[in-house]
C-alpha positions in Angstrom: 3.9 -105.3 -6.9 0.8 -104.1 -9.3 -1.0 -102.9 -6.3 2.0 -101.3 -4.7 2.8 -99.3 -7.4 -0.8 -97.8 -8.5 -1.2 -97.0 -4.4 1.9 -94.9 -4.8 0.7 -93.4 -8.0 -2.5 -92.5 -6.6 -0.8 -90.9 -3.3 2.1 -88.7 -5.5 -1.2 -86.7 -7.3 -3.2 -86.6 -4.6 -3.7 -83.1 -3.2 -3.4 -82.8 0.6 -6.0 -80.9 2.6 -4.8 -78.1 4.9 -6.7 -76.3 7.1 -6.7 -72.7 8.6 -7.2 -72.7 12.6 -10.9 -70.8 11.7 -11.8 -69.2 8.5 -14.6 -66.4 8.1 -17.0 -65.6 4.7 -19.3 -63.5 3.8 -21.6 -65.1 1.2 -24.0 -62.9 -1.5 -25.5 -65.9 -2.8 -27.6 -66.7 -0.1 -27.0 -63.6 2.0 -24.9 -64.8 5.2 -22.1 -65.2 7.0 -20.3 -68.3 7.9 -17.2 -69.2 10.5 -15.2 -72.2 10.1 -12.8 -73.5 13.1 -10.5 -76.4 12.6 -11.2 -79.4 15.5 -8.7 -81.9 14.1 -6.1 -82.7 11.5 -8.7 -82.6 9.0 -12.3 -82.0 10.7 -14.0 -78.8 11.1 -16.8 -77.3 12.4 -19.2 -74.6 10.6 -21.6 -72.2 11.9 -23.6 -69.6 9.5 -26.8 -67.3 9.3 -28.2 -65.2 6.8 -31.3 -64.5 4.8 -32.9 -66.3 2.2 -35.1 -64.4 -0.2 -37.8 -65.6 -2.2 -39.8 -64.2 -5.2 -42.9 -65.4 -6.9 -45.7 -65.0 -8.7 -49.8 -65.1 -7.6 -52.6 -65.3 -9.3 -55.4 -63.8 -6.8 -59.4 -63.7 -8.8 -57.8 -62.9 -12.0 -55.0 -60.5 -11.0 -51.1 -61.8 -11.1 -48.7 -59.9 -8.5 -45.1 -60.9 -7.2 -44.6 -61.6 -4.2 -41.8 -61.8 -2.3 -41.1 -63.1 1.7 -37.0 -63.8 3.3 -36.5 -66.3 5.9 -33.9 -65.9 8.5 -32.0 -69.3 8.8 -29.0 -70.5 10.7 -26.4 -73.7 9.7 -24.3 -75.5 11.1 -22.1 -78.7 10.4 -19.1 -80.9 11.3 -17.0 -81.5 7.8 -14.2 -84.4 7.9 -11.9 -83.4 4.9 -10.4 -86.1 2.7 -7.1 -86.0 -0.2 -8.4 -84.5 -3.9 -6.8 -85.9 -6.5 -5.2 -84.1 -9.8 -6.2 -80.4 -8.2 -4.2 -77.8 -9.4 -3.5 -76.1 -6.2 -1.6 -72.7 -7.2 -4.9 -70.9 -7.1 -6.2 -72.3 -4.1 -6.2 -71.8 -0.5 -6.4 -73.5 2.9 -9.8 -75.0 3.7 -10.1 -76.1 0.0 -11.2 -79.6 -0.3 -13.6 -82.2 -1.2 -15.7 -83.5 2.4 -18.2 -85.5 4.3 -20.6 -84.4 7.0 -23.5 -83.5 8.9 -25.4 -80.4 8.1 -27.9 -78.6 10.2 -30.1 -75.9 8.7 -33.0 -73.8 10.8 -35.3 -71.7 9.6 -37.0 -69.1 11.7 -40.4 -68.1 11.2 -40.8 -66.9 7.6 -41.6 -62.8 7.4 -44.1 -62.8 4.4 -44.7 -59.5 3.0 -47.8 -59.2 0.1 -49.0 -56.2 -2.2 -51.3 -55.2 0.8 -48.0 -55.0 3.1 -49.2 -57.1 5.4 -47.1 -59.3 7.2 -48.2 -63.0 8.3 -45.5 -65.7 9.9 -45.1 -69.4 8.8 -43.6 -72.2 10.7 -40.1 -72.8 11.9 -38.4 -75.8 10.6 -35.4 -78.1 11.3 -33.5 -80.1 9.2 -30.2 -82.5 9.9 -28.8 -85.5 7.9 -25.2 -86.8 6.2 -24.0 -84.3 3.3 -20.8 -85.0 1.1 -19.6 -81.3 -0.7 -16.5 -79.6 -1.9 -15.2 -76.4 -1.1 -13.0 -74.1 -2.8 -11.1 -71.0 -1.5 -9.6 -69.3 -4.6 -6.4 -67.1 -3.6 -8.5 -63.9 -5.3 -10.1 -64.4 -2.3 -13.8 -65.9 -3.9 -15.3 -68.6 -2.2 -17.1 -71.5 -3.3 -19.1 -74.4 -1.3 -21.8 -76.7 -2.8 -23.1 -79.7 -0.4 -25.6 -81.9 -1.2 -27.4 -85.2 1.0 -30.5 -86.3 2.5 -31.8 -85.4 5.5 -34.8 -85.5 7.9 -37.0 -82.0 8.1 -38.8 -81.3 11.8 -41.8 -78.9 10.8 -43.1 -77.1 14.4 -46.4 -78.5 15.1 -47.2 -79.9 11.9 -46.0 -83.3 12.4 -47.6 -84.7 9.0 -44.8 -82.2 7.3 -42.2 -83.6 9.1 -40.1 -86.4 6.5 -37.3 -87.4 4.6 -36.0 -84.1 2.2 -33.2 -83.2 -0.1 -30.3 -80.8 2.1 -27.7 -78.9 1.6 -26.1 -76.0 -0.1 -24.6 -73.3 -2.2 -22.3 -70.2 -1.3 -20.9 -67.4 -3.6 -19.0 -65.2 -1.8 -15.7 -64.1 0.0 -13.5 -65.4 2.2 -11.7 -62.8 4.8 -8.6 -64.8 6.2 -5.0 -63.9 4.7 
């Protein structure tokens, strides 16, 4: 009877997961854009491309400079969604949810760009492994995704760079769908 009853506590605050047939947002933090469609009751699939920019400092025989290069990248995932519990939903929207996965990220060759202005290319990389993240879809329309898992990294024909790596992500943007 115990059990019974804390299994139908624990259903009544759970939060069910809806989800929008596709969803579309534009991220400022990384720069990208990202699609969403709905394959099941509660599985989706992403796909997303953008720009990641980096700035840093070099020390070159005595003299510091900042330099900066942006990598083109591309994601992609499959995210099955499961019940929150105690979520306050008012404020939220479709596609909000807590959810496990498999993320995909590709990076292009890397456009370097150096006080000189000279331009030099790096490597292009793939990564893929299991990710658990939430997402939240705010009815101001601000969107919110964090992932986080391990995964394995495929360096182009540097073999002895290729190994186990932290993957994943963060988006700060806006979500387009009424």
């Amino acid at each position: 009877v115990l059990t019974m009853t804390i299994a139908s506590n624990a259903k009544a605050q759970g939060t069910e997961v809806t989800l929008d047939p596709t969803q579309v947002t534009v991220s400022i933090f990384p720069l990208m854009a990202h699609l969403e469609a709905k394959v099941g009751e509660k599985q989706s699939v992403t796909v997303g491309g953008g720009l990641i920019f980096t700035y840093y400092l070099e020390e070159i025989q005595g003299e510091t400079s900042l330099e900066t290069f942006s990598t083109p990248f591309f994601t992609g995932s499959f995210r099955n969604y499961y019940d929150r519990k105690r979520v306050n939903k008012d404020n939220l929207r479709n596609n909000s949810g807590n959810y496990y996965g498999v993320y995909t990220f590709y990076s292009f060759d890397t456009i370097l760009s150096d006080s000189d202005f000279t331009l030099e290319t790096d490597l292009n990389s793939f990564t893929v492994g299991p990710v658990w993240g939430f997402q939240r879809n705010y009815a101001s329309g601000i969107h919110l995704d964090l992932s986080l898992g391990i995964g394995y990294q495929f360096v182009e024909e540097f073999t002895d760079q290729n190994g186990f790596t932290l993957i994943g992500g963060f988006e700060f943007g806006f979500r387009f769908n009424k």
